[in-house]
N, C-alpha and C positions, 0 to 999 in steps of 0.2 A: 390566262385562266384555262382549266384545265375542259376537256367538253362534261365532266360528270359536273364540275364545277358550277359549268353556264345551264342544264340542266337541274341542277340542285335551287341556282337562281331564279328561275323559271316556277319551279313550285311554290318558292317562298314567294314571290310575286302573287301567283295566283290565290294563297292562302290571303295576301294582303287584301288582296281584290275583295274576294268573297268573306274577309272575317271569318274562316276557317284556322283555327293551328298548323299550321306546318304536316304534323302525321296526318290529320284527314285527308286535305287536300293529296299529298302523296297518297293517300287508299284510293283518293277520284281518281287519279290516274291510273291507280293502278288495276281500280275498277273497271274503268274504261278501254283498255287496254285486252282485259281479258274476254271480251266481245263485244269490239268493237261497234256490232250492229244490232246495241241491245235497243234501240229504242221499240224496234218488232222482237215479239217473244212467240217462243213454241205455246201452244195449247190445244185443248180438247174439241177439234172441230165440233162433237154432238152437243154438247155444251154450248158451244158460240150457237148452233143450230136452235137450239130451245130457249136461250134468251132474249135472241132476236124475234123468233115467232112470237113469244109471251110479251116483250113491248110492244111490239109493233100490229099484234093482232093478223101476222101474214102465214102459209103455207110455205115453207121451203122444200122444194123438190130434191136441189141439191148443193151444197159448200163443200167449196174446194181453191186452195190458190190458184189465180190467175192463171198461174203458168204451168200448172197440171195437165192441164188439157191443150194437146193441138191445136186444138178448134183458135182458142182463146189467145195461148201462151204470144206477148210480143215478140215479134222476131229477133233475132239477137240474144235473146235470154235462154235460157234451160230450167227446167223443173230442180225448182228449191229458190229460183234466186231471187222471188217475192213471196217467201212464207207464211206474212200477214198482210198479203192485200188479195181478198178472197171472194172469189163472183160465188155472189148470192144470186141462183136462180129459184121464181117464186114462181107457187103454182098460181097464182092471184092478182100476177103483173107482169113489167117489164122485170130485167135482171137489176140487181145496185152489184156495189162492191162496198165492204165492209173491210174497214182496215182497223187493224189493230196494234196498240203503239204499247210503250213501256208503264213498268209501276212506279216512276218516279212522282217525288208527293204531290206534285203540281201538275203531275198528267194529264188531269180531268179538266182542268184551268186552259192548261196549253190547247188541247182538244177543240174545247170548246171554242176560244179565239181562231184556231183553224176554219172552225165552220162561219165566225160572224165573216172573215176573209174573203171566203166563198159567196156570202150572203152581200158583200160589199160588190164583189167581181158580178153578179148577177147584175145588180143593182145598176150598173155602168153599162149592160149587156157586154161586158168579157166575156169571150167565149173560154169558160174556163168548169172544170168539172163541178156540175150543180149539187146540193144538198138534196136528200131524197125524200127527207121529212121534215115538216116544221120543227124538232125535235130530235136530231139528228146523229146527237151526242150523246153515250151512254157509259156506263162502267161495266167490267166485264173480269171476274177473278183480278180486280186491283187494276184494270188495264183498262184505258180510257179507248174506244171505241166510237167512229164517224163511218155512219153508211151514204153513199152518194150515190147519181144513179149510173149505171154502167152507158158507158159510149161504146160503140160498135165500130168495127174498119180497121180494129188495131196500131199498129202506128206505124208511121211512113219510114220505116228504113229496111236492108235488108236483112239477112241473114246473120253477118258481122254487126248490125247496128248503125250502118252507115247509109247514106243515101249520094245519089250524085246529083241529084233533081234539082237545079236554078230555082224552079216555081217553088219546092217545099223549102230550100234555104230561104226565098226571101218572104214568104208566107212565116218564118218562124221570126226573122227578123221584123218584120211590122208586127207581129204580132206583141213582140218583147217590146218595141218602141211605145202600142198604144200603151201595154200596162206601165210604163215607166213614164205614162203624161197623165195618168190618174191622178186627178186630183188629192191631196194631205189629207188625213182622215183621224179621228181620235179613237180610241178604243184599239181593236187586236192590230188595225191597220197599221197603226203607228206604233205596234213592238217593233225590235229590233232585230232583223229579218235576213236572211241571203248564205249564211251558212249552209255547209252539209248537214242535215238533223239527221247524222245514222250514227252516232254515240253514243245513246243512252242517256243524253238531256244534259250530259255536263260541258258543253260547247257550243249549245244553242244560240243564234244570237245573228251576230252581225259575220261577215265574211273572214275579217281578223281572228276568227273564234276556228276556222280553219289551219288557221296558222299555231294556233293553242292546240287543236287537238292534235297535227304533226308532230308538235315537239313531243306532245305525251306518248306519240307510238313509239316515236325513237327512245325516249328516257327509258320505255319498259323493257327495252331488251339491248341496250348500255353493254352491261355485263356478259351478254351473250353472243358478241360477235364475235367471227372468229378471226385472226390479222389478216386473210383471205379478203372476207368482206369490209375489213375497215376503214377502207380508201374511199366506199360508196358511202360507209357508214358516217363517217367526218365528213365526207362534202356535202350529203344532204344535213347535216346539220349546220353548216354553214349557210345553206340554203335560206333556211329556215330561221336561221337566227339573222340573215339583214334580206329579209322578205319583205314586199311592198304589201301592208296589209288593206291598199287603196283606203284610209279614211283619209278625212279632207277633201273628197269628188264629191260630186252632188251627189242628190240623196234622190230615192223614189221608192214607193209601193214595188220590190224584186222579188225572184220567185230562188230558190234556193240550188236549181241543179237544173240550169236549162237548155238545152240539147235536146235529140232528138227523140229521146226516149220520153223527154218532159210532153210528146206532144201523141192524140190518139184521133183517128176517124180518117175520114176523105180528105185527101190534100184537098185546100179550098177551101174547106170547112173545120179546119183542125180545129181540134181542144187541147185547153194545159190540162196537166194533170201532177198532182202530186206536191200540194200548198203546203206543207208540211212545217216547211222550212222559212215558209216567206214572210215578209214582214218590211219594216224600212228599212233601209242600209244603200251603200255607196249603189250606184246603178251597173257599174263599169266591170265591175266581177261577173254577174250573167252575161254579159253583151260578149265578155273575153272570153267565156269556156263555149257560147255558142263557135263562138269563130274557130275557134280552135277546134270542136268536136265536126265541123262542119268541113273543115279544110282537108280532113285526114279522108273523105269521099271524094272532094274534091276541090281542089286550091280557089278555080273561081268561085267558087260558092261565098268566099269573101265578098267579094264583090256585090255575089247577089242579097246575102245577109243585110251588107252595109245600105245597100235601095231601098229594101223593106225597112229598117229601122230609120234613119234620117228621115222618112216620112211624116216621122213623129217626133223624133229628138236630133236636137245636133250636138255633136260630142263637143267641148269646151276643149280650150289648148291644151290644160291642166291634164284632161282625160289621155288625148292623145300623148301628148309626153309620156306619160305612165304606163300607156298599154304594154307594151313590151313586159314589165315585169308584172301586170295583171294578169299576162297570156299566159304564166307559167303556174299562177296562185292555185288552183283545179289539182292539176296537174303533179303540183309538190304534195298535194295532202295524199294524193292517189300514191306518187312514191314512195311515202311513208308507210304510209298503210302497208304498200307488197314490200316494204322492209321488213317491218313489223312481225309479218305474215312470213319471209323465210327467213326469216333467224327464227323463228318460235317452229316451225316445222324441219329446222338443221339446214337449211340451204347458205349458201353465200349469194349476196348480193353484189351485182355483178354492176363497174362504174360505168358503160355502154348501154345500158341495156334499162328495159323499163319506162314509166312514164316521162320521166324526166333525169338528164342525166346530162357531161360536160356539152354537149352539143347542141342542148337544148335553148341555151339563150339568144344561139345565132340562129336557130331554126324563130323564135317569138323575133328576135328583132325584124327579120322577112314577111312573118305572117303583119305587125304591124305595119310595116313601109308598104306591104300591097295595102290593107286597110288605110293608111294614109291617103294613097294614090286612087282608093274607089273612090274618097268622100272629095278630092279636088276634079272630081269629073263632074 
């Protein structure tokens, strides 16, 4: 079968899934496709400025995203590259952050189960970004809106985003260990959780839902490669199509994108940050993109990862086996995307080069054989 073929198969699938016709579900995608990171949208800061004061009954001195300001911005990022996650400073208290998510019809729905999350993470004393009002959930021009309160000390990596610090690797990994020994919970707890949530709502879900929105980057721009790129273009799609989408691993309370960016304040005392995406789903997808984003600072940080988390969980064989092609799961949707991203901007994609590419499967077989080798010490 041809790749427009196994693509063409893939919508109709997805249409079967959702009870969608065929043409809709192909507009989701095609929807999706055409920005990518629609779940944050552009808006009228003075406007989010005078809704919030008039719910809330507060003074705002000033709103601005996060990473505006120097002072604030986390290391590694640049101005723009959190549009709507925007520190509210109040002449009448501490700061919050006000994030703002997409108009999809269940926005307000989604929102709110983000906040009982939070409200559950409290509950347990997870140290995890608290709600900042009883009330914390609002709408805003169609757009579901959660203010939290701001953490201070920004986040432990450097410049590049990386850290090489033993203490904050294995501090992220106990900390991903306690949240994955939380107790089963009913309500938002127990949606279906672990996914990238920067799609625009039509991928939300469990971790395999990453492997859906991959193929949908690739399907949108099929026609646009040029035979340059199409040796990257066919092999990520092969990727993609016999990808380990980890179901069948145990399952836990997971947070959706956890690395080092997921974490803010004084090593020691870290916070998560950024529930967006969490929910229930296989556990083994977070535990593998930390390892992985942690190794690229510095390789033993495996080691120290695996100290902190085993504190609290021990991997099953089932998990071990599979890591290898878990370590890569991140990492494909990320290639996809900067596929996506140079064919639609006229570049070739290049098969060397990128998050994930032919060399890639002997670099995860090593990162797991050393994770193997931490946990039998």
């Amino acid at each position: 079968m041809t790749k427009q073929g196994s693509f063409k198969r893939a919508v109709r699938e997805r249409a079967r899934e959702t009870g969608q016709r065929y043409t809709q579900a192909l507009a989701d995608l095609e929807q999706i496709n055409r920005s990518p990171f629609a779940r944050t949208r552009p808006f009228e800061h003075f406007d989010l400025k005078t809704h919030l004061e008039t719910r809330y009954g507060i003074q705002i001195s000033s709103l601005a995203p996060i990473d505006d300001d120097p002072a604030t911005r986390p290391r590694g990022s640049w101005p723009g590259h959190y549009p709507s996650t925007l520190l509210v400073r109040r002449d009448d208290g501490p700061p919050w952050i006000a994030r703002v998510f997409s108009s999809q019809a269940d926005q307000l729905a989604r929102v709110e189960d983000d906040a009982e999350i939070l409200r559950f993470l409290a509950a347990h004393d997870f140290p995890a970004e608290r709600i900042a009002h009883d009330d914390p959930v609002s709408m805003f021009n169609d757009s579901g809106v959660i203010v939290t309160q701001f953490v201070d000390g920004g986040r432990p990596a450097d410049e590049h985003g990386r850290s090489e610090s033993a203490e904050i690797a294995q501090e992220l990994g106990s900390l991903l260990g306690r949240l994955h020994a939380l107790p089963a919970a009913d309500g938002a707890v127990a949606r279906d959780g672990g996914a990238e949530e920067a799609d625009g709502g039509f991928y939300v879900g469990r971790p395999k839902q990453d492997l859906a929105a991959a193929m949908s980057f690739l399907a949108s721009v099929e026609d646009k490669v040029t035979p340059d790129g199409r040796e990257k273009f066919e092999w990520l799609c092969d990727q993609v199509e016999n990808a380990d989408d980890a179901e069948g691993l145990p399952e836990a309370l997971t947070h959706s994108n956890y690395h080092l960016w997921a974490a803010v304040g004084i090593p020691g005392t870290l916070t998560i940050v950024g529930w967006a995406g969490s929910g229930r789903g296989p556990r083994l997808p977070a535990l593998a993109w930390l390892l992985r984003t942690t190794a690229e600072g510095n390789p033993d940080n495996i080691d120290a990862v695996l100290r902190g988390y085993r504190q609290h969980i021990q991997l099953t064989d089932d998990e071990l086996q599979r890591l290898p092609r878990i370590l890569t799961m991140r990492a494909l949707w990320l290639a996809c995307l900067d596929c996506q991203i140079a064919v639609n901007n006229g570049d070739t994609p290049t098969i060397n080069e990128g998050w994930i590419h032919p060399g890639s499967t002997e670099y995860a077989e090593r990162l797991a054989a050393r994770a193997i080798a931490a946990l039998s010490q």
